[in-house]
N, C-alpha and C positions, 0 to 999 in steps of 0.2 A: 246723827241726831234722831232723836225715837219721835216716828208719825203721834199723833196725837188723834190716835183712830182708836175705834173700839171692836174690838175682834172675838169670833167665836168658831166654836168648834162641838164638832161630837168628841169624847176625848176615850170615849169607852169604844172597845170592837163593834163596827158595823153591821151587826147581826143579831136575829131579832133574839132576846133574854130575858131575865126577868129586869134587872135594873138598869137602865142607858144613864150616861152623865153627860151633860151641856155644860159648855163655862162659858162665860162673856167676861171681858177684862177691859178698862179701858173709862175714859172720863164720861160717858155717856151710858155704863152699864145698868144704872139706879132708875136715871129715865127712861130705858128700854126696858126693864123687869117691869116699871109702874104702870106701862101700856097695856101690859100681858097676862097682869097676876091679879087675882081680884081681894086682895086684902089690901091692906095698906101694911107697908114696910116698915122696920124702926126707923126712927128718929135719926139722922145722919148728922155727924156719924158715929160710929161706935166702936168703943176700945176693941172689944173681944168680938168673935165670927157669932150670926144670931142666926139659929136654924128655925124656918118657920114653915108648918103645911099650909097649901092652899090648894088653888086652880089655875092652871093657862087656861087665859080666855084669849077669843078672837074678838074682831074690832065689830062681830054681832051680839056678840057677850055669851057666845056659844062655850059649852067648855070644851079643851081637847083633852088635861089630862089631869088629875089629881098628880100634884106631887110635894118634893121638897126642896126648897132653895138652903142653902149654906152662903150666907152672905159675909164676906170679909170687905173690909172699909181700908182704902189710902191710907198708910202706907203696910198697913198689918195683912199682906197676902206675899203669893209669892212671887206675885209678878209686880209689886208695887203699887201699881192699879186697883181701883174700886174691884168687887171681884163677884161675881154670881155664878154657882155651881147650881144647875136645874139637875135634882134625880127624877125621873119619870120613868114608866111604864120601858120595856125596853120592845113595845114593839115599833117596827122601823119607818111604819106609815105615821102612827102619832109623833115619833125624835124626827121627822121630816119637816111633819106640820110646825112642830115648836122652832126649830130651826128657821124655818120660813119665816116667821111673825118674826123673831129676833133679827132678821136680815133686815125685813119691811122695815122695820122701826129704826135703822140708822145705825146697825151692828156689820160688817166686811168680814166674811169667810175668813178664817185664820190659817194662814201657810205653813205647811211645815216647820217645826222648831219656832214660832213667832213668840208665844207665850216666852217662853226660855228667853228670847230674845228683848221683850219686854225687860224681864226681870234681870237681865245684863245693864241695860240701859238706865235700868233706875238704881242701880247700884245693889240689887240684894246678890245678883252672884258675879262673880269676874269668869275670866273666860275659860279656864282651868275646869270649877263647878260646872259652869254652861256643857262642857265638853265630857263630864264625868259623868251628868245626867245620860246626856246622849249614849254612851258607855254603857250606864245603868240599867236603859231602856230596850238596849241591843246587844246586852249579851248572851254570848251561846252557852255558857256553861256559871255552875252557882261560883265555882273560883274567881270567871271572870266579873261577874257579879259583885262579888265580895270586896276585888280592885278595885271597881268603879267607886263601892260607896266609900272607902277609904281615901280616895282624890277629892271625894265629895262633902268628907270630913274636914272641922274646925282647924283640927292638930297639922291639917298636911297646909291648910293656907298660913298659919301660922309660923311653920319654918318655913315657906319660902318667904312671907312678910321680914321675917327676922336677917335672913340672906340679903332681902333688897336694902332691909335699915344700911348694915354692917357695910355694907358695899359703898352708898352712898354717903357715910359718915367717910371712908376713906378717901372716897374723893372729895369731897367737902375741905378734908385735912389736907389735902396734899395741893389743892386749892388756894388756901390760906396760908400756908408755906410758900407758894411760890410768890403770891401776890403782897403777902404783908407777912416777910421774914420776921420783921421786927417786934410783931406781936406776940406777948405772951401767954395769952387765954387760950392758945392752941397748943395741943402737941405737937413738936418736932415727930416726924414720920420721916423715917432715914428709906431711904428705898428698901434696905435690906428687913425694915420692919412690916414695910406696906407688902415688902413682895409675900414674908410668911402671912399674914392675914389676908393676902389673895386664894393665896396656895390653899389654906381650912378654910376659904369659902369653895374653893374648886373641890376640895373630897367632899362637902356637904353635896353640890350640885351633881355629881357624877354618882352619890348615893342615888337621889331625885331621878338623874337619868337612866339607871338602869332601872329603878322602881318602874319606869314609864316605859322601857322596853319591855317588861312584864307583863306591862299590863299589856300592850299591841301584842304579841303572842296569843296571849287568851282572848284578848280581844279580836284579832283580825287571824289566828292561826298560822299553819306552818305550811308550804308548800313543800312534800317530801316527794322524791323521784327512785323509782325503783326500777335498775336500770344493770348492764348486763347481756351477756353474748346471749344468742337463741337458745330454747330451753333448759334454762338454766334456774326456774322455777319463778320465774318475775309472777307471773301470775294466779298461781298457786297458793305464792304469800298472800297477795291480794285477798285471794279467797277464802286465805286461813286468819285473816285477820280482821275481815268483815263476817264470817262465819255466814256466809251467803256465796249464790255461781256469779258471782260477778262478772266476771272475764272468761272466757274460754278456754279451757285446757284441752291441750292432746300432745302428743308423741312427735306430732310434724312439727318440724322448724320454721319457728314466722307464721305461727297463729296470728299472733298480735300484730298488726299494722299500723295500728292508730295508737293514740292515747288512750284510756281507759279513766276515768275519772274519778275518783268515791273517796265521799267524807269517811271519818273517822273519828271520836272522841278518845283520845288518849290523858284519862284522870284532867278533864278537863279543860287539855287542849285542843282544838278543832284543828286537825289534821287535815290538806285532800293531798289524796295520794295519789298518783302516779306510775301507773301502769305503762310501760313505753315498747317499745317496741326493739327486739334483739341488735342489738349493734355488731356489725358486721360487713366484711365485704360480701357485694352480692348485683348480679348483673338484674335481676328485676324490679323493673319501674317502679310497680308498687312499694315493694320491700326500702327501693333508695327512699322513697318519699316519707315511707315510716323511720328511716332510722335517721332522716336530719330532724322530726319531729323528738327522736328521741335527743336528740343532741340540743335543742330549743327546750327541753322540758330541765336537762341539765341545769342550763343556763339561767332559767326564772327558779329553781328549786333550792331551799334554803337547807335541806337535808336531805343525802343522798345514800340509797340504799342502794351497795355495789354486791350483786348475786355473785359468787363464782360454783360454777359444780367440785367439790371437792373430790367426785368418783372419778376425775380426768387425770391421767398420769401429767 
């Protein structure tokens, strides 16, 4: 059940700019803006968002900052909630001071993802959206981007709204078949009908499913392992594919000891690769301890890059 608090945030980067944005969300947002701002507000409430300039003041009637509110009203925002967006000044001493006063007045610091969380709970997004946002917010690359806001699209909750209809009409029927054979307002549903109409709901879902393996790919990337007897060019590639000294090269066997770590964008995808260490028998300590490492980088790695020297008879 969603608190019935009213919550805020800096929602722009903590650092001083030209423009910062404040939001307050929540049943008491109207009475907190009315403490702070020295105009008087529209008239509540209002169909459409009323953008209006004024001043924060403080409770000496002091100003701290010229700016502009974006006022959206219950249920027209996006968190469900009353809604005030403060733009001000972006330096970080004044978005403190304004923060401040918006506490004083009966406003709780807003927690990671709360807003979103809000707007779950009042029904504007289901969990999917909620989770496509986050996606939206954190991805490394524009492809993964692009994913996100397609989760985040009408058309994707759509077919699965249509899945769950379909699905739940079949049980409904087969329902009604067991409990009141006798009834003719229902379709007869022979098992062999229900199981085909299970089956084109399974290849729709397993579209759905791979689409969501796509998207973690770009979204959370790939662990690749580049692995391989002692000089055999493990980190080399490394080098040649970061076009920087990453790793150490020479001529001696079992430069590499350790792992070696480094991102990679590959058309999108966020690679970390995996520099390991020569696999081989070998009596020293060091080197055993690098090559069970190498064999643990195996093991977490989702694609594995096997070197061989082709110049060895």
């Amino acid at each position: 059940m969603l608190d019935k608090k009213t919550i805020t945030s800096l929602v722009t980067v903590p650092i001083t700019q030209n423009i910062a944005l404040i939001r307050i969300s929540g049943t008491q947002t109207y009475q907190i803006v009315t403490k702070i701002f020295d105009r008087p507000l529209p008239e509540y409430p209002q169909k459409k968002p009323q953008l209006i300039f004024g001043k924060i003041i403080n409770s000496k009637k002091e100003i701290i900052d010229e700016v502009l509110l974006l006022c959206f009203y219950k249920p027209r925002s996006f968190t469900g909630e009353d809604v005030v967006e403060i733009s001000c000044h972006g330096n970080l001493f004044i978005v403190n001071q304004i923060l401040k006063l918006v506490l004083e007045n009966g406003a709780e610091l807003a927690k990671e993802g709360e807003f979103t969380k809000q707007a779950f709970f009042n029904g504007k997004l289901n969990l999917i959206q909620a989770n496509a946002i986050n996606d939206l917010i954190r991805a490394p690359s524009l492809p993964a981007a692009k994913l996100a806001l397609h989760n985040l699209s009408p058309e994707t909750q759509k077919k699965l709204e249509t899945i769950e209809n379909e699905l739940l009409e079949i049980i409904a029927n087969v329902k009604v078949n067991i409990d009141y054979p006798e009834y003719d307002g229902v379709e007869y549903l022979t098992g062999k009908a229900a199981l085909s109409r299970l089956n084109k709901l399974l290849e729709k879902l397993e579209i759905i499913r791979k689409s969501g393996q796509k998207s973690r790919v770009y979204q959370e990337g790939l662990k690749v392992a580049i692995v391989g007897k002692p000089n055999v060019g493990k980190s080399t590639l490394l080098n040649s594919l970061l076009q920087e000294e990453k790793a150490i090269v020479s001529p001696i066997a079992g430069t590499t000891r350790d792992i070696v770590e480094a991102r990679y964008n590959l058309n999108g995808i966020p690679l970390t690769l995996l520099d390991t260490a020569g696999i081989h028998e070998t009596q020293d300590i060091v080197e055993k301890i690098g090559v069970k490492r190498s064999y643990q980088a195996l093991e977490k790695a989702e694609i594995i890059f096997f070197l061989v020297d082709n110049s060895c008879p």
